[in-house]
N, C-alpha and C positions, 0 to 999 in steps of 0.2 A: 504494500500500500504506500501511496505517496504523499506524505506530510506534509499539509502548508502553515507554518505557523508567524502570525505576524503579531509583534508587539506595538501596540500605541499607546501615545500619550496624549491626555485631549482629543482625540479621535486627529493625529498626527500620526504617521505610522514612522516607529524608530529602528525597526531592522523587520526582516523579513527570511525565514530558513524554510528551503524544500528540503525535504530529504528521501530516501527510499525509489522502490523499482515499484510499477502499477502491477507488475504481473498478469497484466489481463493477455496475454497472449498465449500462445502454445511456444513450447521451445523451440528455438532457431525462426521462430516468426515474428514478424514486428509487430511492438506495442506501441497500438496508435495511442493508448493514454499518456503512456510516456513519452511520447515522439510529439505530441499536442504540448504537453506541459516545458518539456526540452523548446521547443520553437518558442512560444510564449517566455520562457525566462530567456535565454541569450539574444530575442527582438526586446527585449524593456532594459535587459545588460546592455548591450549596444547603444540604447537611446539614453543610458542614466553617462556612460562614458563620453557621448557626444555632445548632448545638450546641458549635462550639470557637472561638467570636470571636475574631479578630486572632490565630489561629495560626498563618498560613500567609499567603505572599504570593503570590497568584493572577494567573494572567496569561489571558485568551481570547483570541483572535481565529480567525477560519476557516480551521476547518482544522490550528489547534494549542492545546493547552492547557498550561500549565504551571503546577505546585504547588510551594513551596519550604517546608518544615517551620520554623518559625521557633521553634514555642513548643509540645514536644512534650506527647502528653496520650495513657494508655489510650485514648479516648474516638477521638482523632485518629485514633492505628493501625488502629484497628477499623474505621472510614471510608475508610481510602488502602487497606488489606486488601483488604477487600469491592470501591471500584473495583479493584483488580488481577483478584481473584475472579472477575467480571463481565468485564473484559476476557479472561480465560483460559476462558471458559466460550464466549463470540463466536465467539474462535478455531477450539474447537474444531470449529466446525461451516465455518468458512472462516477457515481457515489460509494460502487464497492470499491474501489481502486485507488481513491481521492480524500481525506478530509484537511482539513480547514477549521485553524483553531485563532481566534482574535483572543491577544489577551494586553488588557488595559493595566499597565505600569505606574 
């Protein structure tokens, strides 16, 4: 299953961790939950390195991501939003594979 867990402050979002495989596939076949969730986090990584430089300290490896808010911006929240957004929209459609935890700091 694949973890979304985002912490806010003030309903600010201060870092944001994926982590885990969706598992919804059969071996040696692709999982589109993971492959949905994978394009949605490095399209909102790409936009946070392009559009709000040095705001955030990113971490990737397989199978986990993590974002830590360093240097808040409009600009930022609209980006960490939107990936929440997109992960809440994945869900919807497989919720075995997927959750989503908001925890207020």
């Amino acid at each position: 299953m694949i973890s979304v867990v985002a912490h806010l402050k003030q309903f600010q979002i201060q870092s944001i961790t994926i982590s885990g495989h969706a598992g919804s596939a059969k071996h040696n076949e692709l999982d589109m939950v993971c492959a949905q969730v994978s394009a949605c986090s490095v399209g909102c990584l790409n936009a946070i390195d392009q559009l709000t430089e040095d705001s955030c300290a990113i971490e990737m490896e397989s199978g986990w991501v993590s974002i830590q808010v360093n240097k808040n911006s409009e600009t930022l929240q609209i980006i960490l939003k939107t990936l929440l957004i997109q992960c809440e929209t994945i869900q919807f459609s497989n919720s075995d594979y997927i959750q989503i935890e908001k925890v207020e700091v």
